[in-house]
DRENBARO-349959 format. One record per residue: residue in one letter; x, y, z of N, C-alpha, C in turn. Coordinates in steps of 0.001 Angstrom, whole numbers. Example, Ala and Ser with C-alpha at 12.3 -4.5 7.8 and 13.67 -1.06 7.14 Angstrom:
2
  rest     n_c1     n_c2     n_c3    ca_c1    ca_c2    ca_c3     c_c1     c_c2     c_c3
     a    13190    -5690     7800    12300    -4500     7800    13200    -3300     7800
     s    12850    -2250     7080    13670    -1060     7140    12900       30     7870
***
This chain:
323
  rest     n_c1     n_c2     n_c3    ca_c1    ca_c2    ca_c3     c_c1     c_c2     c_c3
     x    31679     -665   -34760    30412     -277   -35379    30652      175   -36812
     x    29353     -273   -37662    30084      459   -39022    28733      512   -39404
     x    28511     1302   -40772    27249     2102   -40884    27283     1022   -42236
     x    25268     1552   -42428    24696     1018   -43625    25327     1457   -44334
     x    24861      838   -46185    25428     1262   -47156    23790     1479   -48016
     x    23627     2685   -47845    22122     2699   -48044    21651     2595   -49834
     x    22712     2104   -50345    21995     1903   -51468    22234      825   -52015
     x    22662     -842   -51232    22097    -1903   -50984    21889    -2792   -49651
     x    21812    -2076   -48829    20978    -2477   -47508    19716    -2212   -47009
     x    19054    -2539   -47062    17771    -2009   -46537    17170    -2682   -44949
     x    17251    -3457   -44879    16597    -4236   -43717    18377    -5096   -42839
     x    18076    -5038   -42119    19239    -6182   -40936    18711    -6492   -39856
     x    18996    -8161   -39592    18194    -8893   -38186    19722    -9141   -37908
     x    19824    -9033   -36252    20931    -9995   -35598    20164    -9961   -34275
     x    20314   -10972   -34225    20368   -11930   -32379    21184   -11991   -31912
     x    20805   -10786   -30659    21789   -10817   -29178    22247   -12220   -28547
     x    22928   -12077   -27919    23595   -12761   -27126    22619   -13823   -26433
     x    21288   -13503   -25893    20300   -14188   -25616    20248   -15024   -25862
     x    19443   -13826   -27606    18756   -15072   -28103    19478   -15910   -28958
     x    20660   -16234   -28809    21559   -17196   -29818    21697   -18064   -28251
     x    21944   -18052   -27538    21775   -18443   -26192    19976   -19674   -25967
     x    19174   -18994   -26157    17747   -19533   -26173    17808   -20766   -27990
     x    18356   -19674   -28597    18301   -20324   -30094    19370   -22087   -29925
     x    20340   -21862   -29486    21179   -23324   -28629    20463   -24133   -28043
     x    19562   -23734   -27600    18563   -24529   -26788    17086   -24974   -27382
     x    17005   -24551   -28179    15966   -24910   -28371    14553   -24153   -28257
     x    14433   -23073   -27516    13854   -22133   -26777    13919   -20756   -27157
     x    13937   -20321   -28440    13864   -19561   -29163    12998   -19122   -30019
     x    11846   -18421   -29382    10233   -18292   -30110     9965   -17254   -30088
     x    10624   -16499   -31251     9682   -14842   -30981     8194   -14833   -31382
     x     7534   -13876   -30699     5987   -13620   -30991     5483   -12489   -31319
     x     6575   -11096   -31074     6226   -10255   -31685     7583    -9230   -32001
     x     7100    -7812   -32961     8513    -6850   -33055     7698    -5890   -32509
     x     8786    -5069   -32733     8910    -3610   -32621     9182    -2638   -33036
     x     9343    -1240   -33505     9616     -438   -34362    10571      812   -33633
     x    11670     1352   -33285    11934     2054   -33252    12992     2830   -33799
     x    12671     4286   -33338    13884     5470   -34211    14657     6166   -33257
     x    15155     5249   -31962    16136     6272   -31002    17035     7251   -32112
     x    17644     6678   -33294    18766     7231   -33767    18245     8428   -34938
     x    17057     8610   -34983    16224    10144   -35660    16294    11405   -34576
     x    16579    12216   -35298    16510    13403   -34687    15628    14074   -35282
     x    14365    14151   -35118    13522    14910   -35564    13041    16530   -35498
     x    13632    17086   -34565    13880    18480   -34103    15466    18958   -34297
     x    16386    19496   -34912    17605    19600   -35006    18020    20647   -33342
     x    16892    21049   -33049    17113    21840   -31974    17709    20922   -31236
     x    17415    19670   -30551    17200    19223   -29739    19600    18494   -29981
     x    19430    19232   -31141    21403    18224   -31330    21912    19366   -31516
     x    21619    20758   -31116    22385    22043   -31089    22752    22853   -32414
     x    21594    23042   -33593    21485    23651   -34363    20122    23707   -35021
     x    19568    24872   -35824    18475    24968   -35953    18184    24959   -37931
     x    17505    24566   -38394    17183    24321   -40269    15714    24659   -40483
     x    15526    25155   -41492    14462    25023   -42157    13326    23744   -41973
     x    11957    23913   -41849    11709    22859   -41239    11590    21652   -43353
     x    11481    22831   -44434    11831    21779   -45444    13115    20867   -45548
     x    14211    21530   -44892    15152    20561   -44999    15079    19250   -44195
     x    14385    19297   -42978    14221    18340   -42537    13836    16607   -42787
     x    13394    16620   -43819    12751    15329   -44379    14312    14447   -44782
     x    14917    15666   -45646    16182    15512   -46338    17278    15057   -45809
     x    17419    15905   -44446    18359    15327   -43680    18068    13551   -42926
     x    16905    13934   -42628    16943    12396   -41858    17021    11334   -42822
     x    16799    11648   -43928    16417    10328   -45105    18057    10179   -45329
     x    18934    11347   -45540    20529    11217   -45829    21508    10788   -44506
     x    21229    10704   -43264    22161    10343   -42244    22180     9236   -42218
     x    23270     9277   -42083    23758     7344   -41932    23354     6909   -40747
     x    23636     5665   -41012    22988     4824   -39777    23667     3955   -39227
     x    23804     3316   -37845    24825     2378   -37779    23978      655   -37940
     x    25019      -32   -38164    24159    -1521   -38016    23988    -1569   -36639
     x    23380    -2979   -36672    22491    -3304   -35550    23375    -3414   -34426
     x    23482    -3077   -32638    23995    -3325   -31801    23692    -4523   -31361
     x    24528    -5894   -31029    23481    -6333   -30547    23724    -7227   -28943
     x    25255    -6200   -28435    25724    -6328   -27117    25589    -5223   -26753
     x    25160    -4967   -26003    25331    -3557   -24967    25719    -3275   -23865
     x    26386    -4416   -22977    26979    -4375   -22270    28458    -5515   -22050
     x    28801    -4997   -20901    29837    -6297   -20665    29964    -7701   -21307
     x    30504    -8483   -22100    29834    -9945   -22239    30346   -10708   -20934
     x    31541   -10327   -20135    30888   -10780   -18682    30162   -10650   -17508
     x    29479    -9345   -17974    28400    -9069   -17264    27324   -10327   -17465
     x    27051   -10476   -18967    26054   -11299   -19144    26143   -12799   -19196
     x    27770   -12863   -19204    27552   -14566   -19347    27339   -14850   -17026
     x    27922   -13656   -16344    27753   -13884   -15190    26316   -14281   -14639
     x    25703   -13769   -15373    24003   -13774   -14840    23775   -15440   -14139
     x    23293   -15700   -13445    22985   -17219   -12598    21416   -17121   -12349
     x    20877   -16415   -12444    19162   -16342   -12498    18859   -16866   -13585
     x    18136   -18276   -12897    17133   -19312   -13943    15768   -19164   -13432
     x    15174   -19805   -14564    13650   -19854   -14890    13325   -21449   -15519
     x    12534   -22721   -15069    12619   -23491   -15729    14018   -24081   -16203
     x    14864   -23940   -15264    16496   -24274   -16088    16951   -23477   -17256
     x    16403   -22488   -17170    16793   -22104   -18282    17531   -19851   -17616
     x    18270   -19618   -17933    19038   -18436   -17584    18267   -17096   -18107
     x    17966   -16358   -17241    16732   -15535   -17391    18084   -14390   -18271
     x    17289   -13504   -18778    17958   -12319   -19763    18656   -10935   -18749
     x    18857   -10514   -18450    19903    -9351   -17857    18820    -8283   -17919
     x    18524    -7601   -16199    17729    -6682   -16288    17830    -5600   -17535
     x    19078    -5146   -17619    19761    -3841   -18160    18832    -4460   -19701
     x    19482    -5241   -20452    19148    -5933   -21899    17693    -5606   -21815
     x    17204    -6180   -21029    15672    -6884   -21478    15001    -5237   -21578
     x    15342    -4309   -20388    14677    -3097   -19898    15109    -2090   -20477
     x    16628    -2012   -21269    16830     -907   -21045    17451     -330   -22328
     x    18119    -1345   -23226    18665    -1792   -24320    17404    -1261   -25921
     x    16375    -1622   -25628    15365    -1017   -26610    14226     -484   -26080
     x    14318     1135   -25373    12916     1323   -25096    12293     2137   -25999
     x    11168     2599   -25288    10270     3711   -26445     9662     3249   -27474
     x     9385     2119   -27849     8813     1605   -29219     7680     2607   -29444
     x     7458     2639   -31216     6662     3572   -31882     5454     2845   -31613
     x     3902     3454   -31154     2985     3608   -30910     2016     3795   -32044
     x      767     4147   -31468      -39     4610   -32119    -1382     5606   -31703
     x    -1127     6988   -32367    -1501     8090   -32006    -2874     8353   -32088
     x    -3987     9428   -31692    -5070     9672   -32572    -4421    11023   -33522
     x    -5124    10633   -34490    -4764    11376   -36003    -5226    12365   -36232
     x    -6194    12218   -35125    -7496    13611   -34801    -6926    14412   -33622
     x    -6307    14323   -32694    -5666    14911   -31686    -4513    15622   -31786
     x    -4528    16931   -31213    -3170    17818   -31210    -2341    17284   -29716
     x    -2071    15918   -29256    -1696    16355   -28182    -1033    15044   -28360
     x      112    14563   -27736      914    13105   -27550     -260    11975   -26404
     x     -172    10828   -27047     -494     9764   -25876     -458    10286   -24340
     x    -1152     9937   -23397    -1069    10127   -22101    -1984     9130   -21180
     x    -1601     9147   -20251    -1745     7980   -19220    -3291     8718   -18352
     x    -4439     7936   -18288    -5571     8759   -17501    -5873     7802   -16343
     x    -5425     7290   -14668    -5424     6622   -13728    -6278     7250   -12665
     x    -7354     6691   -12555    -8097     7299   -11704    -8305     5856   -10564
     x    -7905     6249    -9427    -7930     5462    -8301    -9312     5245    -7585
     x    -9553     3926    -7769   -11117     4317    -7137   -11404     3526    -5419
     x   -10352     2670    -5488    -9592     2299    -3567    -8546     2481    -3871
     x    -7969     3056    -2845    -6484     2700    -2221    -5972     4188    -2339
     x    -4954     4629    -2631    -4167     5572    -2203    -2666     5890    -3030
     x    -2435     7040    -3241    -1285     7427    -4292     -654     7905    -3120
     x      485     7767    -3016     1605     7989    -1722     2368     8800    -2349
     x     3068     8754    -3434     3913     9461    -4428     3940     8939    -5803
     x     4250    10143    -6424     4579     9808    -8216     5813    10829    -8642
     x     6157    10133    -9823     7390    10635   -10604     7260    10697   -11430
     x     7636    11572   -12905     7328    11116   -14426     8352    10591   -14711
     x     9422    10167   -13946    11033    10089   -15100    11279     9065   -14635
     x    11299     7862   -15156    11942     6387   -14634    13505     6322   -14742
     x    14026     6485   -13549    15908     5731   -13773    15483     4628   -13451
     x    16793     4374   -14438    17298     2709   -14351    18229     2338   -13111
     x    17606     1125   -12968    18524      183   -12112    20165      630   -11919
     x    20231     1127   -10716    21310     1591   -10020    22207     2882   -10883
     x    21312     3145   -11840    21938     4611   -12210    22805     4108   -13346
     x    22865     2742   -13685    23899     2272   -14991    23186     2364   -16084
     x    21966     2942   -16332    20971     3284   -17922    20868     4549   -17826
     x    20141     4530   -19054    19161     5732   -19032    17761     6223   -18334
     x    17499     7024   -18555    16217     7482   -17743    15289     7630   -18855
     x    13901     7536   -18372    13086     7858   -19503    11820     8243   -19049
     x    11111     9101   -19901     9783     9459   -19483     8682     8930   -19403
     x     8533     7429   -18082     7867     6858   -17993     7410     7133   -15983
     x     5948     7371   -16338     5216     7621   -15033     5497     6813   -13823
     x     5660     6904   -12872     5495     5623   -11877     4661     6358   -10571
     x     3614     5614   -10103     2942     5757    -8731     3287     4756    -7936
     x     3384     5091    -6836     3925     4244    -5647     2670     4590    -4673
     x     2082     2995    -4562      908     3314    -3752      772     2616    -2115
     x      -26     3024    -1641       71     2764     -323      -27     1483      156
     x      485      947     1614      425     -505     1435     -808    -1114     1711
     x    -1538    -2448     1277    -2630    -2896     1690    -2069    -3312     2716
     x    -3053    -3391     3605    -3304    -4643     5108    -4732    -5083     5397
     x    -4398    -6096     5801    -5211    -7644     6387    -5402    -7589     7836
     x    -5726    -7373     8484    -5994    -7534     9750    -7122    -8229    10296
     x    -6367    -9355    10887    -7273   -10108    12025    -7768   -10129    13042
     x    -8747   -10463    13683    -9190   -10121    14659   -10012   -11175    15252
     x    -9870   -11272    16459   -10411   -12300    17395   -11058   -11936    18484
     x   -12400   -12315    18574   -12774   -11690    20230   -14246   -13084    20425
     x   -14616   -12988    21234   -16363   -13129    22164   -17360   -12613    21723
     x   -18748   -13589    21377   -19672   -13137    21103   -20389   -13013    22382
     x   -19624   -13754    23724   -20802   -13629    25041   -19979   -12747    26069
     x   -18564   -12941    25832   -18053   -11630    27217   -17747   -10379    26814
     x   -17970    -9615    27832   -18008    -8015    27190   -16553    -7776    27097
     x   -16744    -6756    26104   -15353    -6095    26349   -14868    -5196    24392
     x   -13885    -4934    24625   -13666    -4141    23000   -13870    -5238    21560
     x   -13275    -6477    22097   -13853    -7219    21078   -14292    -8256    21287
     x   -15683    -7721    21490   -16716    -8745    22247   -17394    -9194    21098
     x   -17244    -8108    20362   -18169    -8338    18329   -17470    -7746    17468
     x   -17639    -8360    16393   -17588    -7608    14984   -18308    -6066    14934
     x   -17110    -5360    14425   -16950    -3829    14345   -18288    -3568    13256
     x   -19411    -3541    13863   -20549    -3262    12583   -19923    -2075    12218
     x   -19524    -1036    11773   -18787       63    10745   -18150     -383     9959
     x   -17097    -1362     9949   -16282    -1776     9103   -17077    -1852     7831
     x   -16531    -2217     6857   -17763    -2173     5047   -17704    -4038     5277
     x   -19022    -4024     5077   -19146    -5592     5261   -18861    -6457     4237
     x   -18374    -5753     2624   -17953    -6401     1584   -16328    -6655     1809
     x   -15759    -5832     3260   -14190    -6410     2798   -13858    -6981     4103
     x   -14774    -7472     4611   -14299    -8508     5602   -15219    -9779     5386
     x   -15111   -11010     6174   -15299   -12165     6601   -15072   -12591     7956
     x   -16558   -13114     8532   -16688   -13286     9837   -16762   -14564    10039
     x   -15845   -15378    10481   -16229   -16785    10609   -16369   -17177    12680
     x   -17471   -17929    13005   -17973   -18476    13976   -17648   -19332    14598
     x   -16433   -19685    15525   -15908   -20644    15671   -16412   -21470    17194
     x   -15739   -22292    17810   -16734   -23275    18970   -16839   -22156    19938
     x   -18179   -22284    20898   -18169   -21186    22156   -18124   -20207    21806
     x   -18804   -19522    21225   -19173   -17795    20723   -18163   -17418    20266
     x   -16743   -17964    19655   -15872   -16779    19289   -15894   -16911    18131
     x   -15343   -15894    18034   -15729   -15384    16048   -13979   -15035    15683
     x   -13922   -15282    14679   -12499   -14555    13910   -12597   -13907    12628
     x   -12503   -12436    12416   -12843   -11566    11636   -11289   -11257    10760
     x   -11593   -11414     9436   -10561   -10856     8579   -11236    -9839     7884
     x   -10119    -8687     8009   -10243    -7568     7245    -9785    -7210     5837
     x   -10054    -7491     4853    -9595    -7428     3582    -9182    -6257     2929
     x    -8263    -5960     2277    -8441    -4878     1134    -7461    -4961       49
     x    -7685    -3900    -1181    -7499    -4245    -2343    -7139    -2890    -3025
     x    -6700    -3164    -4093    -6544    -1705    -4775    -7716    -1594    -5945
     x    -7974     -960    -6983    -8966     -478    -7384    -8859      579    -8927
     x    -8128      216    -9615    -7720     1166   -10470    -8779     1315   -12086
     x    -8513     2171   -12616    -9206     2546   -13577    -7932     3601   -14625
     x    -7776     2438   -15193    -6608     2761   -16295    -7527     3302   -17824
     x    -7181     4463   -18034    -7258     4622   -19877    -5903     5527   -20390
     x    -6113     5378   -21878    -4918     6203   -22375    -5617     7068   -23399
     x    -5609     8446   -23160    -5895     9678   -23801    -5284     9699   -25276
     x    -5503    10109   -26390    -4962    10895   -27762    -4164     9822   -28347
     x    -5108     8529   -28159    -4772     7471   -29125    -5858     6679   -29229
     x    -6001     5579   -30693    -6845     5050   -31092    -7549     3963   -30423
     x    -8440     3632   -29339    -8851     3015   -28926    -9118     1755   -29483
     x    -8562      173   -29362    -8897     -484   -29955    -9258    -2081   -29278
     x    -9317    -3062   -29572    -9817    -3982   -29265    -9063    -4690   -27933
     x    -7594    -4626   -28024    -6685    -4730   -26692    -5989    -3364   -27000
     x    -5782    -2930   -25743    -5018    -1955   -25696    -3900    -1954   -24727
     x    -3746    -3059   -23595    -2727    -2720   -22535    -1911    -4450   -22515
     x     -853    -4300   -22047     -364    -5187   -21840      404    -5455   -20437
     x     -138    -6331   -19768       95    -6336   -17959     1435    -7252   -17849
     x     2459    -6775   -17345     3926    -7221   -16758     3613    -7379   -15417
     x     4269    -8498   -14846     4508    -8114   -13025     6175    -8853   -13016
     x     6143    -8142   -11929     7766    -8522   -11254     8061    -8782   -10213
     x     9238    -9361    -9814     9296    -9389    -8578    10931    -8714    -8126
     x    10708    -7728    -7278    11818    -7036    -7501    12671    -7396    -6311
     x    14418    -7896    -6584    15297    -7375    -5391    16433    -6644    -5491
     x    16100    -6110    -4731    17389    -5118    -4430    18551    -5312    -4118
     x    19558    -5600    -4975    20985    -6269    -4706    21844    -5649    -3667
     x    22619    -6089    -2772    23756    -5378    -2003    24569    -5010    -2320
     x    24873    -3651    -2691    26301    -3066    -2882    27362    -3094    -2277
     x    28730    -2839    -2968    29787    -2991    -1850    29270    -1887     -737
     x    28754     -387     -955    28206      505     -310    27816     -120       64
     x    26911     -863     1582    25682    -1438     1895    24704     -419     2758
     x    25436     1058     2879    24886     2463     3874    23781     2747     2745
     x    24103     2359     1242    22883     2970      264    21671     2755      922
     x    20467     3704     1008    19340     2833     1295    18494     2355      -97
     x    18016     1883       59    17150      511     -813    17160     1085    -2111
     x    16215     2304    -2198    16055     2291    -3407    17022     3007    -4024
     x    18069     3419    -3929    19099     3485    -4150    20166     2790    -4858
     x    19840     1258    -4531    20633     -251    -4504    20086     -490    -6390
     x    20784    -1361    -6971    20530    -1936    -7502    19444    -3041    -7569
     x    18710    -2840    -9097    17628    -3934    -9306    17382    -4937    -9586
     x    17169    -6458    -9540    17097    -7123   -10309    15235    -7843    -9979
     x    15040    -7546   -11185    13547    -7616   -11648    13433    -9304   -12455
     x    13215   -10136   -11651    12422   -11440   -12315    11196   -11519   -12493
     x    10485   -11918   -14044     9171   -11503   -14483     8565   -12850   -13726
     x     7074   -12743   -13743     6383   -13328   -12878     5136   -14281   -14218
     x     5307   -15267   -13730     4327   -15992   -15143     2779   -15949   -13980
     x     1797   -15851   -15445      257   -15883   -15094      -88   -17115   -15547
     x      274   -18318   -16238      -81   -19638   -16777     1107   -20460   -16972
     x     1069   -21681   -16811     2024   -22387   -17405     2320   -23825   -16423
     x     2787   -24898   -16788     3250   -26049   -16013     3867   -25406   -14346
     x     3550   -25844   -13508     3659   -25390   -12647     5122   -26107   -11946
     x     5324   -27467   -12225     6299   -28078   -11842     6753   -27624   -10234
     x     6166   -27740    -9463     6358   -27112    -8008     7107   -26078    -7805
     x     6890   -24900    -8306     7542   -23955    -8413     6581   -22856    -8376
     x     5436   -22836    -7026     4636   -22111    -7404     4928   -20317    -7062
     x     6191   -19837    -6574     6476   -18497    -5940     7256   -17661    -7491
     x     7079   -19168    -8680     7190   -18182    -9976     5736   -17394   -10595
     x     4970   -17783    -9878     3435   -17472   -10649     2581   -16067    -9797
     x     1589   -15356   -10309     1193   -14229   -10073      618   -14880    -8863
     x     -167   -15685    -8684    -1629   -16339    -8229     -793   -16518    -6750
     x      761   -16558    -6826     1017   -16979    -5148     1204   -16146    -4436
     x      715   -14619    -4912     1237   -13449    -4306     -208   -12729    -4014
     x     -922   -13122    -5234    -2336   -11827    -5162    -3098   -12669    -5967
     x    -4272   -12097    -5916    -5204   -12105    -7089    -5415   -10968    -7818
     x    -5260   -10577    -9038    -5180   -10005   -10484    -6017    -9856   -11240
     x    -7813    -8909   -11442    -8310    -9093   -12613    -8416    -7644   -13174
     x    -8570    -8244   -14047    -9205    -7170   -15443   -10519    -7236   -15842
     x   -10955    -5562   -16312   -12697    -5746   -16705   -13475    -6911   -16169
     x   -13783    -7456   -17028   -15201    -8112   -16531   -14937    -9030   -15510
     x   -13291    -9667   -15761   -13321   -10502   -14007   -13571    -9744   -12613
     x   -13418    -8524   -13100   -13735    -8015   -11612   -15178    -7848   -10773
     x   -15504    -7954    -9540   -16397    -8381    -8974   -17543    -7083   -10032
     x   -18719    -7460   -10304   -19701    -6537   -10548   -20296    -5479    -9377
     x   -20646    -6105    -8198   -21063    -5296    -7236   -19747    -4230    -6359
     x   -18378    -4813    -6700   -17659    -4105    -6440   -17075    -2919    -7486
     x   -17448    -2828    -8791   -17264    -1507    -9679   -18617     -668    -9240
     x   -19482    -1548    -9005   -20625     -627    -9490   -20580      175    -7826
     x   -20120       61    -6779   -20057      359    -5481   -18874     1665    -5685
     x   -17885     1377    -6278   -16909     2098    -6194   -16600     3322    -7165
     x   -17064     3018    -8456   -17063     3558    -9669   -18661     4044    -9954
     x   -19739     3400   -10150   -21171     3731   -10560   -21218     3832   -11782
     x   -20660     4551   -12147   -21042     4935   -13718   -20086     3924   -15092
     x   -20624     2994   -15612   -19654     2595   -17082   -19103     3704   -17809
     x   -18105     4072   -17699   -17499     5027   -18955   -16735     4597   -19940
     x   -16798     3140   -20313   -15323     2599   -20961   -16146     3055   -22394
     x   -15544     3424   -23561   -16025     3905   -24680   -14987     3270   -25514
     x   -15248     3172   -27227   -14287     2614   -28067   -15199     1786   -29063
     x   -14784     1789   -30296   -15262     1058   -31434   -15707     -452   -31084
     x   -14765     -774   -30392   -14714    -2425   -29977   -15452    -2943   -28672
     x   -15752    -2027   -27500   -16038    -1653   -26367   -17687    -2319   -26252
     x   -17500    -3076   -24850   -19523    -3251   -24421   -19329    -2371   -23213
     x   -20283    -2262   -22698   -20372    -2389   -21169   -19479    -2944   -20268
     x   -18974    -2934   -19961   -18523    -3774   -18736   -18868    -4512   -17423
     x   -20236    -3529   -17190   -20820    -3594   -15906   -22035    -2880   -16221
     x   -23162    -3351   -15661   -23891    -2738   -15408   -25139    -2555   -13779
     x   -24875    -1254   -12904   -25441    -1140   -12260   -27230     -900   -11797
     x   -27365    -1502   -10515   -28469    -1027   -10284   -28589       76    -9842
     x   -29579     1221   -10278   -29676     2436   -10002   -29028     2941    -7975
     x   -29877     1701    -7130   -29346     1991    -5825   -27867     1537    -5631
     x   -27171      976    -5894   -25692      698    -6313   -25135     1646    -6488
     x   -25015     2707    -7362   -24570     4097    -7792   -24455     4928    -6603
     x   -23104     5301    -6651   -22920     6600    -5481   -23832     7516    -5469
     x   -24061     8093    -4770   -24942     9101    -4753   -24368    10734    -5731
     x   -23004    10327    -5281   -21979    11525    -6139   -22395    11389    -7936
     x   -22684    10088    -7910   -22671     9445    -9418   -24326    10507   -10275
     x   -24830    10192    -9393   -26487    10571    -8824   -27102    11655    -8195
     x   -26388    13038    -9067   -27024    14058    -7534   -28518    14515    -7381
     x   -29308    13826    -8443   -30910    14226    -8507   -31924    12778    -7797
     x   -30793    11700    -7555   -31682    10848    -6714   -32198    10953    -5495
     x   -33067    10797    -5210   -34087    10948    -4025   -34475     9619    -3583
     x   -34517     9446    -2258   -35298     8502    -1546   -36515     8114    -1519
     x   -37385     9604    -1700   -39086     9366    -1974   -39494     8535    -2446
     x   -40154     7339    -2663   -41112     6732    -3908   -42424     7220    -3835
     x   -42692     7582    -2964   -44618     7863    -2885   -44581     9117    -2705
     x   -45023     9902    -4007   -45030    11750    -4131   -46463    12009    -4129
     x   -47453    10811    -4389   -48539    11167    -4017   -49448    11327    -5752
     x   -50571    12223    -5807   -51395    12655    -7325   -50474    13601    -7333
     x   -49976    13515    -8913   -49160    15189    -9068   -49924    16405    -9556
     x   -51250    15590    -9592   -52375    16461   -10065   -53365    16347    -9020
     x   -53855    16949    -8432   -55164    16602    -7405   -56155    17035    -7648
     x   -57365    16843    -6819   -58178    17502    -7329   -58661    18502    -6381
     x   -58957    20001    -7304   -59214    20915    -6537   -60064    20940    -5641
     x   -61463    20227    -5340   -61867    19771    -4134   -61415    19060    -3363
     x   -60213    18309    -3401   -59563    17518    -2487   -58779    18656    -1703
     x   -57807    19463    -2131   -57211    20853    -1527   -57835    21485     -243
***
């Protein structure tokens, strides 16, 4: 490693191992950067001494810096990798995940408080949460990223008689009739699927709301075998292959989101199912419509605590000979 020479260096690009790897091939298309300052110390507290907070500007502008890393691990760790995509050799969990995190953001300018995550569940179930993400088998760092682990969906089928008695002689009228499907098959029997789904309502607090704001990853995770094999699971090592939402399909459909679930955002999502679950539009922002809009009987009643059933209240004025 050897440091800038800060008074004719200013800027340095190098390509990892990857992407000189992708760049050989042909397959070398960046689309976006990133900005970060792992190597600022902006609090001196935090490196075991304390300064003036004027000196501060001074110091960070005078510390050297090192050039760019642009192996971070084994190079036979990485030339070992055998996970393809399209023929082509997918990137090393550790690299892709773990190698540059934290990128610089963007704050509100008006707020005393850091970015924060606001998840309000409107089906399904929070089983557990953590704020501190470790890495894959304990060989990274950790970082202060949230994770909820939510409960599992199930599907349940069901088969019975519409003419002999008995427990499932019919469809469970209680069940919510928006998450099942009753189909009628020869001789009164029916076969009932039970559906369900999760339900989330993502915003982010004490930053600038703007036209996109999130960006959706999926994965598909396995858990490698250690020589240990007593570890239990999550314990084990990760290896995370990303999951494509579009693209040539070339019979390879267990690379794509669509063969696992269905996936929407805002407005793809059913209308009668926000307005059932949620009631109220709250999405706000410069750039922002509606999303949905309900019919007043649609709205929870929680949404609604002055609605009434009445329609006919009668003259609200009468007349005193009528009395």
């Amino acid at each position: 490693m050897t440091f800038f020479n800060q008074k004719e260096e200013v800027l340095e690009v190098e390509v990892t191992l990857y992407g000189r790897y992708l760049l050989s091939l042909g397959e070398w298309k960046p689309v976006y950067y990133s900005f970060f300052d792992n190597d600022v110390a902006y609090d001196s507290k935090c490196i075991g001494f304390s300064e003036d907070q004027s000196l501060v500007e001074t110091r960070i502008k005078e510390t050297s810096r090192f050039h760019c890393q642009a192996v971070h691990r084994g190079i036979d760790e990485n030339l070992s990798s055998v996970d393809k995509q399209d023929g082509v050799r997918l990137q090393g969990t550790f690299e892709r995940e773990y190698a540059l995190t934290s990128e610089l953001g963007v704050a509100d300018y008006y707020s005393d408080y850091a970015p924060a995550w606001d998840v309000n569940v409107l089906k399904g179930e929070i089983t557990s949460s953590v704020t501190v993400h470790s890495s894959s088998g304990g060989d990274g760092p950790n970082y202060m990223i949230p994770q909820l682990n939510m409960k599992d969906l199930t599907y349940d089928k069901i088969a019975g008689s519409l003419i002999q008695a008995g427990p499932n002689s019919q469809p469970d009228p209680l069940f919510d009739d928006d998450l099942r499907t009753v189909d009628i098959v020869d001789e009164g029997t029916f076969i009932e699927i039970r559906n369900d789904f999760l339900l989330l309502e993502i915003g982010e607090k004490n930053t600038t709301f703007q036209k996109e704001n999130f960006e959706i990853e999926l994965f598909e995770v396995d858990y490698l075998t250690p020589t240990n094999s007593e570890l239990p699971w999550r314990d084990r090592a990760e290896r995370l292959t990303p999951l494509k939402f579009a693209g040539p399909r070339r019979n390879q459909e267990m690379e794509y989101v669509d063969y696992y679930f269905n996936l929407d955002v805002d407005k793809e999502i059913d209308e009668h199912m926000l307005c059932k679950f949620k009631g109220v539009d709250s999405t706000k922002g410069l750039f922002l419509q509606g999303v949905f809009d309900c019919e007043l009987a649609d709205v929870p009643v929680a949404e609604r605590p002055y609605a009434t059933d009445v329609s006919d209240v009668g003259d609200a004025c009468p007349d005193p000979e009528d009395v």
